[in-house]
FITI-782857 format. One line per 3 residues: for each residue x, y, z of N, C-alpha, C, CB. Coordinates in pm, 1 decimal. Glycine has a CB too. Layout:
! FITI-782857
X,Y,Z,X,Y,Z,X,Y,Z,X,Y,Z; ...
//
This chain:
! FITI-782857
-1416.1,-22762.3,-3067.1,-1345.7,-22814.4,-3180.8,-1223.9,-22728.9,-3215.0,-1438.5,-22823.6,-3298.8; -1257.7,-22597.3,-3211.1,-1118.0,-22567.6,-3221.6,-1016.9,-22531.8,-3119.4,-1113.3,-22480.6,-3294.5; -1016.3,-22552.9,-2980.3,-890.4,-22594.7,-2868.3,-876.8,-22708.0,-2935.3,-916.3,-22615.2,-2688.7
-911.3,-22819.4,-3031.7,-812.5,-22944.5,-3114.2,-721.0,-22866.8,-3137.2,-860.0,-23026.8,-3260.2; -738.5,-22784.9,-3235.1,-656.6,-22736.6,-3358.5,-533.3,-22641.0,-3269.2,-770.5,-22629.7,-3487.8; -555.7,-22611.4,-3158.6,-478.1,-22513.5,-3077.1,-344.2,-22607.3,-3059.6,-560.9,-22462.8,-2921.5
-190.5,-22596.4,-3104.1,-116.4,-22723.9,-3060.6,-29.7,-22665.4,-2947.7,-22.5,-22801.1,-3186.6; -50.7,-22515.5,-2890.4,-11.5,-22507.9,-2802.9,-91.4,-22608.9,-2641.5,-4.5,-22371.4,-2821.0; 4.1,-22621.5,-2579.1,-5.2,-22673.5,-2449.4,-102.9,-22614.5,-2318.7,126.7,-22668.1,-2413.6
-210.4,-22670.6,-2287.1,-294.2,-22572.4,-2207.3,-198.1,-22594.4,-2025.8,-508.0,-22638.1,-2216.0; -210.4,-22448.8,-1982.5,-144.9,-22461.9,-1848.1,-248.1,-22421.1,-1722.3,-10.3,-22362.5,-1847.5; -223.2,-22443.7,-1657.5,-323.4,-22468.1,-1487.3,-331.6,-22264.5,-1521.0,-178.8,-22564.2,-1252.4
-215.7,-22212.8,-1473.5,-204.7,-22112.9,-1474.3,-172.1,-22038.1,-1619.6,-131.9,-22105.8,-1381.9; -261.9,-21974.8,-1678.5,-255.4,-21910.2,-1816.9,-155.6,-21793.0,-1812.7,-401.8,-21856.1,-1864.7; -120.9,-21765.8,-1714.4,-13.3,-21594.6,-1641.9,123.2,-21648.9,-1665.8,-24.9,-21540.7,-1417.4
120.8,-21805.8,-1638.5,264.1,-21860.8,-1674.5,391.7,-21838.2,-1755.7,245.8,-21945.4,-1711.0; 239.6,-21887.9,-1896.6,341.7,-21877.4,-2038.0,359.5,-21693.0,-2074.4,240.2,-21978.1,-2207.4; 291.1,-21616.0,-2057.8,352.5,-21486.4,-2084.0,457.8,-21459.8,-1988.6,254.3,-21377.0,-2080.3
469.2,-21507.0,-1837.8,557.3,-21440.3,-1759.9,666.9,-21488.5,-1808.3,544.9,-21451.0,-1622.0; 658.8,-21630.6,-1880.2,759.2,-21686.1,-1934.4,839.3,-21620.8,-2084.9,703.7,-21815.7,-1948.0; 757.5,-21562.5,-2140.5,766.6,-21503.4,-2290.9,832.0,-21339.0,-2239.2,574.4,-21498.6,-2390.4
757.2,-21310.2,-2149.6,846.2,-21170.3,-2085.7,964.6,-21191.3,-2043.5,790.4,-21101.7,-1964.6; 993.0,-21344.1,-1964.7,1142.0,-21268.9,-1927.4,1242.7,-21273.4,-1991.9,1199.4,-21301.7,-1823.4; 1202.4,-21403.0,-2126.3,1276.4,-21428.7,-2201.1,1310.0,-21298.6,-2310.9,1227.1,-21546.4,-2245.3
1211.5,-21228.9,-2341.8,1224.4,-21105.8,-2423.2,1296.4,-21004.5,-2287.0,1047.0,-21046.2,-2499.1; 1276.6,-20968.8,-2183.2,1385.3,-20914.8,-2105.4,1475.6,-20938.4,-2125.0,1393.7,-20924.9,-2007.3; 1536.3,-21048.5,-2104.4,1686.7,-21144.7,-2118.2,1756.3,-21102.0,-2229.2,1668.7,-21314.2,-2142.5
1686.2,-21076.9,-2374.6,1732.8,-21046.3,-2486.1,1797.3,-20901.7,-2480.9,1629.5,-21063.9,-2580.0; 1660.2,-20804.6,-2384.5,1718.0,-20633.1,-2396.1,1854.2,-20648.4,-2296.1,1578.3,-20484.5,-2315.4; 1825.2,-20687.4,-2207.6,1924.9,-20723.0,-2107.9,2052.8,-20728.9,-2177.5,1894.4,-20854.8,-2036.8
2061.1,-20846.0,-2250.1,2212.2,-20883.6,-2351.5,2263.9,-20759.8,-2402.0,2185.8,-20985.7,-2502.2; 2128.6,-20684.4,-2525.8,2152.3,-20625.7,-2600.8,2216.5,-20463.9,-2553.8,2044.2,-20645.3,-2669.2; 2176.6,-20411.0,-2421.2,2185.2,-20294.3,-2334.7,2348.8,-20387.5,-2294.0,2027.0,-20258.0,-2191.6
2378.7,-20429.3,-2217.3,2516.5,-20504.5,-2192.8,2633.8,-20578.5,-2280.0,2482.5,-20594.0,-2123.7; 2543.7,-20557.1,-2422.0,2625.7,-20693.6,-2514.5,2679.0,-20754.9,-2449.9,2727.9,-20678.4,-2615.1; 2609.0,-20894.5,-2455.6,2657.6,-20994.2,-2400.0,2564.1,-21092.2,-2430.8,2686.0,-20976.2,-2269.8
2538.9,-21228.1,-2413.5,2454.8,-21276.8,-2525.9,2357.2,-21373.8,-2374.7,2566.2,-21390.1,-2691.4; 2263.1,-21420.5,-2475.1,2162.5,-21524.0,-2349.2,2196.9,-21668.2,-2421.1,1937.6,-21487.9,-2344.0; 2179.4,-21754.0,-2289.9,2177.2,-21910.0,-2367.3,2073.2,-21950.3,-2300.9,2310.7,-22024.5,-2353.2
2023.3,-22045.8,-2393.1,1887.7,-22134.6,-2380.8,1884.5,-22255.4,-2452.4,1766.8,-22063.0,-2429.0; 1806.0,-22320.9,-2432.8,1785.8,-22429.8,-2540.7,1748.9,-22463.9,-2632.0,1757.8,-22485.7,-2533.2; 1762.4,-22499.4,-2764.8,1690.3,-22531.9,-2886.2,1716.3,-22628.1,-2955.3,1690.3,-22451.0,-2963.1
1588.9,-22713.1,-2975.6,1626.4,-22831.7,-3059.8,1717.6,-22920.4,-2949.2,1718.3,-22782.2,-3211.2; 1684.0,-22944.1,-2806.3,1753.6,-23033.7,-2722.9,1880.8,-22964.6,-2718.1,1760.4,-23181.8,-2772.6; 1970.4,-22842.3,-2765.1,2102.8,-22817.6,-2740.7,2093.6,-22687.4,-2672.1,2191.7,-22819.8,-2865.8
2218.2,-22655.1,-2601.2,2244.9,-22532.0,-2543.0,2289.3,-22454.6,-2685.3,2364.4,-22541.0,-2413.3; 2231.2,-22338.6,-2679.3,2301.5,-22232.5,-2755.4,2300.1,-22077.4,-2708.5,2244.5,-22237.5,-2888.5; 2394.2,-22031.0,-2764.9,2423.7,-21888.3,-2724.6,2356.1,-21812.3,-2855.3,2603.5,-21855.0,-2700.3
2223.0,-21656.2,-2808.5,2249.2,-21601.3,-2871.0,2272.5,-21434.0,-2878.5,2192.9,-21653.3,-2920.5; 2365.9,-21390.0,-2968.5,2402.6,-21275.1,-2972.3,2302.8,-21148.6,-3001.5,2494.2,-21286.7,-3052.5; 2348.6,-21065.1,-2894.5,2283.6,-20929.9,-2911.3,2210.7,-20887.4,-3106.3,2435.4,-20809.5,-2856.8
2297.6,-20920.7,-3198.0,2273.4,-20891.1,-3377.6,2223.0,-21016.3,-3395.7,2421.1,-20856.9,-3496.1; 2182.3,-21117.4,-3341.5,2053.7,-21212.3,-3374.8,2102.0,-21314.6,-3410.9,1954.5,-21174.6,-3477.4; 2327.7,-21360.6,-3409.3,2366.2,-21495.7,-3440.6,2332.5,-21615.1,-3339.7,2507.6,-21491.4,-3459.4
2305.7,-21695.7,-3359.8,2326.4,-21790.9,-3265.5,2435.4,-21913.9,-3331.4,2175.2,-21846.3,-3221.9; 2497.1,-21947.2,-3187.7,2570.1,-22033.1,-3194.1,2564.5,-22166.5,-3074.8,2679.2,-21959.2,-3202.6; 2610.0,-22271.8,-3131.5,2623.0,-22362.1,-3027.3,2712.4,-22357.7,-2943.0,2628.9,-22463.6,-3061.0
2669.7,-22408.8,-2768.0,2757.4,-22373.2,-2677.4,2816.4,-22486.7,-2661.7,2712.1,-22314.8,-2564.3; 2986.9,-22459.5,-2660.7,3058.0,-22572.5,-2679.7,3084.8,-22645.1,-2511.6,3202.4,-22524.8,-2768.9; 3102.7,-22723.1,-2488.7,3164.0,-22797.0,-2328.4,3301.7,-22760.7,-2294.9,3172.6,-22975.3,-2327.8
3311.3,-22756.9,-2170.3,3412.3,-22723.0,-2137.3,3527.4,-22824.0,-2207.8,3401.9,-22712.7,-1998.4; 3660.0,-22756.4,-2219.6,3732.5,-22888.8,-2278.9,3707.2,-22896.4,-2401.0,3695.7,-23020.1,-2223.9; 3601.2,-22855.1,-2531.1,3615.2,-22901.0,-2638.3,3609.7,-22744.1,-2690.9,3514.1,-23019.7,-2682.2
3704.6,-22785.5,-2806.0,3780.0,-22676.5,-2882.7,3678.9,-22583.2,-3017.3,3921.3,-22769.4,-2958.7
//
């Protein structure tokens, strides 16, 4: 009864979602050691975010 209440997603391989949560927290020191920022997705959009924790939307090529 309570894996109901769990609304995370169960995976074949459980090693997945942390290897996944690690590299993404790598990616961040990565930026932050280089300033320079990571993009990913949120909410269906590309966004960039900065080493001090802004995020912004990543614009297309061509738009101003």
């Amino acid at each position: 009864m309570l894996e109901e209440q769990n609304n995370e997603p169960k995976r074949k391989y459980e090693w997945l979602s942390k290897w996944a949560k690690m590299t993404g927290e790598r990616a961040r020191i990565d930026a932050k050691v280089n300033n320079t920022y990571i993009v990913y997705e949120k909410d269906g959009k590309l966004v960039k975010e900065y080493p001090n924790g802004d995020i912004a939307p990543l614009k297309k090529d061509g738009d101003s």
